[in-house]
PASELUM-540501 format. One record per residue: x, y, z of N, C-alpha, C in turn; residue number from 1; residue in three letters. Coordinates in nm, 3 decimals, padded with zeros to 5 digits, m for minus. Last residue first. Layout:
BEGIN
     n.xx     n.yy     n.zz    ca.xx    ca.yy    ca.zz     c.xx     c.yy     c.zz   nr  rest
        X        Y        Z        X        Y        Z        X        Y        Z  NUM   ALA
...
***
This chain:
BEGIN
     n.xx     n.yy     n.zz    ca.xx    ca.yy    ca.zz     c.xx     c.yy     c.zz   nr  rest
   01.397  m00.801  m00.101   01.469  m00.703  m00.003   01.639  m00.737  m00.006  104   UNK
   01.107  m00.852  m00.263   01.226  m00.888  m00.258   01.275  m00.812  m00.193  103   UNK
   00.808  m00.960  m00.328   00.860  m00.869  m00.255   00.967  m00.926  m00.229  102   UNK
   00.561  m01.038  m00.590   00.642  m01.061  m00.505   00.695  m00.933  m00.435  101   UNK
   00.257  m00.975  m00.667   00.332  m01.092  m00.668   00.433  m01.132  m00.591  100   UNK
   00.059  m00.766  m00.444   00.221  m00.755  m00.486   00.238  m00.951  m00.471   99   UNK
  m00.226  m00.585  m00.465  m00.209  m00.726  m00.424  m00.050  m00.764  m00.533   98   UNK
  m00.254  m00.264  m00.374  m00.161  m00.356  m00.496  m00.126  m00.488  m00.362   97   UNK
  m00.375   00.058  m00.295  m00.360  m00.056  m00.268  m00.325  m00.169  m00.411   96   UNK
  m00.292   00.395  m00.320  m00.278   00.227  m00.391  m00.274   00.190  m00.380   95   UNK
  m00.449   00.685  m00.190  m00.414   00.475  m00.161  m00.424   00.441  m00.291   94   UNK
  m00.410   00.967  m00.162  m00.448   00.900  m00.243  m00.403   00.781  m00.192   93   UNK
  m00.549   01.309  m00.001  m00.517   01.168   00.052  m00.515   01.077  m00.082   92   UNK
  m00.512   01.698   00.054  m00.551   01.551   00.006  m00.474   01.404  m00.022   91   UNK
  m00.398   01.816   00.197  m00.496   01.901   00.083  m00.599   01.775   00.083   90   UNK
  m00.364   01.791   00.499  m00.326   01.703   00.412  m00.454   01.774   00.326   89   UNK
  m00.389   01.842   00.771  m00.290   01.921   00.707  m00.255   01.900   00.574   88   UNK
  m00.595   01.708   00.898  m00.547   01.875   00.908  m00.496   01.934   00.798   87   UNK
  m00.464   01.505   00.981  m00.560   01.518   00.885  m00.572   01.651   00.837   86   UNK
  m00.312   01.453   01.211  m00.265   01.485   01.075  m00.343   01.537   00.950   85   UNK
  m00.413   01.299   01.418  m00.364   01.401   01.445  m00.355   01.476   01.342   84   UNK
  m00.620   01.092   01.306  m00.687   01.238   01.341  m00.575   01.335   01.410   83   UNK
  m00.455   00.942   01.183  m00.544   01.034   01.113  m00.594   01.124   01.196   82   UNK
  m00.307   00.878   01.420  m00.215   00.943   01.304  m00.325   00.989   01.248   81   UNK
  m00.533   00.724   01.563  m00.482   00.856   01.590  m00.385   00.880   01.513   80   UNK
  m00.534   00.520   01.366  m00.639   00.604   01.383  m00.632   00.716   01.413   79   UNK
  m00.340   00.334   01.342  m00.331   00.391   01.265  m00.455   00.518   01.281   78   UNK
  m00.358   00.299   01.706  m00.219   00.371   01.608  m00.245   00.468   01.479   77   UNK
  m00.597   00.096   01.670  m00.576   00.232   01.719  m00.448   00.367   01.692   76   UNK
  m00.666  m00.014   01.330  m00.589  m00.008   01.478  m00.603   00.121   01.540   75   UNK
  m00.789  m00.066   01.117  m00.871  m00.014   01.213  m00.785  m00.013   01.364   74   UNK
  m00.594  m00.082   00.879  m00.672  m00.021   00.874  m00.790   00.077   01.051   73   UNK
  m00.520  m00.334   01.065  m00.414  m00.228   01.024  m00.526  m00.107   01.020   72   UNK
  m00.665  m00.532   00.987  m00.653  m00.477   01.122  m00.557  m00.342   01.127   71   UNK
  m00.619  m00.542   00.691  m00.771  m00.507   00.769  m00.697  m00.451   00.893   70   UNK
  m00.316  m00.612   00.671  m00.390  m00.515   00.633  m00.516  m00.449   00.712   69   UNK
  m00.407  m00.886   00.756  m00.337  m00.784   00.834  m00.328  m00.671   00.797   68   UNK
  m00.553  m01.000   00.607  m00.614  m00.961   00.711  m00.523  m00.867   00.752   67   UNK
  m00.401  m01.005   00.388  m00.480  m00.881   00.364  m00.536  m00.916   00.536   66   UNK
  m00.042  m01.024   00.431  m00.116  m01.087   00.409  m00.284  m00.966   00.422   65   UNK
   00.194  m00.890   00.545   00.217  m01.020   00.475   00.122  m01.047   00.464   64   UNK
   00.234  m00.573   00.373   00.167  m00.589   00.450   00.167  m00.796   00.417   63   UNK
   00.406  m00.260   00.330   00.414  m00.380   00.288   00.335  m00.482   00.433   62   UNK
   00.368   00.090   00.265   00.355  m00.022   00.391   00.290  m00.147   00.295   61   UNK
   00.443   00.424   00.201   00.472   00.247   00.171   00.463   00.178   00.284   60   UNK
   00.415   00.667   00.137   00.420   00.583   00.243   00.373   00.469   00.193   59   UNK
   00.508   01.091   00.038   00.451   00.917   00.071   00.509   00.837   00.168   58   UNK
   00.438   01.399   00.038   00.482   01.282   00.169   00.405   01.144   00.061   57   UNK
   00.318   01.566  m00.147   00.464   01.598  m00.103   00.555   01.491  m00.011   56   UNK
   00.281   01.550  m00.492   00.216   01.474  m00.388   00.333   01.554  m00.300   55   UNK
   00.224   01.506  m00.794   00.159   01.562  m00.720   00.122   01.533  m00.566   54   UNK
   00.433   01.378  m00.952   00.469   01.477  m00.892   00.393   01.581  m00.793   53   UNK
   00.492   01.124  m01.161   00.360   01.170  m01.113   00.390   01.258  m00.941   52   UNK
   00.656   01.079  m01.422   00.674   01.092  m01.326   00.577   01.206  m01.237   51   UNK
   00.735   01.090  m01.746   00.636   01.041  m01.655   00.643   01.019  m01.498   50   UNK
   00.925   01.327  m01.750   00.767   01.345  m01.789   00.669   01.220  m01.729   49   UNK
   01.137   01.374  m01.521   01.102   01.264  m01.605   00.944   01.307  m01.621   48   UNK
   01.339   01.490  m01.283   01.273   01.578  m01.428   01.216   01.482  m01.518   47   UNK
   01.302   01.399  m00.933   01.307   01.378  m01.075   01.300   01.458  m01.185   46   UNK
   01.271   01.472  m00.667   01.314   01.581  m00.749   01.354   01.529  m00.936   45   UNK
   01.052   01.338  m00.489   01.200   01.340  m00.572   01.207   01.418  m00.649   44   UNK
   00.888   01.362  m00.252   00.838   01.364  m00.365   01.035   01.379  m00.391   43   UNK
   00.992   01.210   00.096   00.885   01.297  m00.007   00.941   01.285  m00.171   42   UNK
   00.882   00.902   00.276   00.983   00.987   00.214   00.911   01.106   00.114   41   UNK
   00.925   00.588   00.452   00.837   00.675   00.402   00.886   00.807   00.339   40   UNK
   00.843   00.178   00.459   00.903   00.341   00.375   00.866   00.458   00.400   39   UNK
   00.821  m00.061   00.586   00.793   00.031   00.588   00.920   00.132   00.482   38   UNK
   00.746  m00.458   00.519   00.817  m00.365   00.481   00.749  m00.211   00.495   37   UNK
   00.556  m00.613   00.660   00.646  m00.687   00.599   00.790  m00.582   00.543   36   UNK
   00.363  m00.657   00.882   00.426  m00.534   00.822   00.535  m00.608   00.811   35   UNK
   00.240  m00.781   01.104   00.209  m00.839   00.970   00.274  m00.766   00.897   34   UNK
   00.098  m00.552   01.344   00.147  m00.678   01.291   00.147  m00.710   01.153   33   UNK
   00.310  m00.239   01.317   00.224  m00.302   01.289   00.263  m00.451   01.284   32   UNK
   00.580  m00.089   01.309   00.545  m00.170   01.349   00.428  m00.230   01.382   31   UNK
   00.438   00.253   01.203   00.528   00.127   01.220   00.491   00.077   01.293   30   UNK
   00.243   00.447   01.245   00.215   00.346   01.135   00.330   00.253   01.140   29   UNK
   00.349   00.643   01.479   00.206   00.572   01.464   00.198   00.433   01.333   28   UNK
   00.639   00.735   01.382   00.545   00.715   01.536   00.432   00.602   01.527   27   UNK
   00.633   00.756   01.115   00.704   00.709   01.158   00.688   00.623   01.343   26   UNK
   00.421   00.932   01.067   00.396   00.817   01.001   00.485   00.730   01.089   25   UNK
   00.508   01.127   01.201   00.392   01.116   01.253   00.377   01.013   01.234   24   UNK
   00.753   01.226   00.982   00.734   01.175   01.173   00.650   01.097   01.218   23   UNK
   00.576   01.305   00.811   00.661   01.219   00.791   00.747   01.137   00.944   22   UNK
   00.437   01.497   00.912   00.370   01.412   00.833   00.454   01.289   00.876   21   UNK
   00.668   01.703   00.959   00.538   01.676   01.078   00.445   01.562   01.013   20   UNK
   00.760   01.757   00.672   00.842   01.651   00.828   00.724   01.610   00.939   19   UNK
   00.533   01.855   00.586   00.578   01.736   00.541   00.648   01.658   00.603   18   UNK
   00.538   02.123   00.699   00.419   02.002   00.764   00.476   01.871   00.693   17   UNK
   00.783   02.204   00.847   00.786   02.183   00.750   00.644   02.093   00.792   16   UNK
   00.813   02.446   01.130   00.812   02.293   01.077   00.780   02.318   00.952   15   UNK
   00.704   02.762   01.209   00.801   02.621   01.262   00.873   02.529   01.212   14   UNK
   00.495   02.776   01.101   00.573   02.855   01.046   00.712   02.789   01.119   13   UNK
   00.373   02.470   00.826   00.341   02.568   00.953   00.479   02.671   01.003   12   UNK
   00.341   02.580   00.476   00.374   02.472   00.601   00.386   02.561   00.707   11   UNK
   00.087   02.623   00.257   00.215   02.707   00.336   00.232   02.576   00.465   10   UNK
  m00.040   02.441   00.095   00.046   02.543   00.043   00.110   02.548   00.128    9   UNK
  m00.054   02.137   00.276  m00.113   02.218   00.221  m00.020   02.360   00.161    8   UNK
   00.046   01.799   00.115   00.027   01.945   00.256  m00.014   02.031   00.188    7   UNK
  m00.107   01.468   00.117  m00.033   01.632  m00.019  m00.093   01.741   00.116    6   UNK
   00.064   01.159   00.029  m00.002   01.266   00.124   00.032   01.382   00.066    5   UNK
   00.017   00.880  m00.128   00.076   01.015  m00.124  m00.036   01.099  m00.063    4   UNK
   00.075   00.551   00.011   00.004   00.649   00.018   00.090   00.842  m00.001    3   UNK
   00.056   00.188  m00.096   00.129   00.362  m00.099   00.022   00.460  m00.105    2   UNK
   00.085  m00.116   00.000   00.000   00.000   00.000   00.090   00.123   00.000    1   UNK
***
């Protein structure tokens, strides 16, 4: 599952909301059961036309199986990251991808 998170124009005058994102993920969405692989990181500075640039925070979470997923979805962890963060996010996209394989 990847998720691009998109802040809003001005970040808070402190922080970068994308670090405050990217923390947050780090706190609350690791270590989950069943979490086969975490990522999380912002947008790359690529110059490649295909390269889909509308986003400032993603998040990768590799999951061994879909129940664990499910519970994921409704943990308490992942719950309060949404309602600390929500705030700040223009907007939310999920790719969820049933992944043939996963190599490390």
């Amino acid at each position: 599952m990847q998720r691009g998170l998109q802040r809003p124009p001005r970040p808070t005058p402190r922080h970068n909301a994308g670090d405050i994102t990217q923390a947050g993920c780090r706190e609350h969405l690791t270590g989950h059961p069943g979490t086969r692989a975490f990522a999380v990181g912002t947008c790359a500075d690529y110059d490649r036309q295909v390269n889909d640039r509308d986003y400032d925070v993603t998040l990768v979470i590799v999951f061994d199986s879909r129940a664990s997923h499910d519970a994921y979805q409704t943990a308490e962890r992942h719950n309060r990251f949404i309602a600390e963060h929500a705030d700040s996010w223009a907007k939310v996209r999920i790719f969820d991808a049933d992944l043939a394989t996963l190599e490390t």
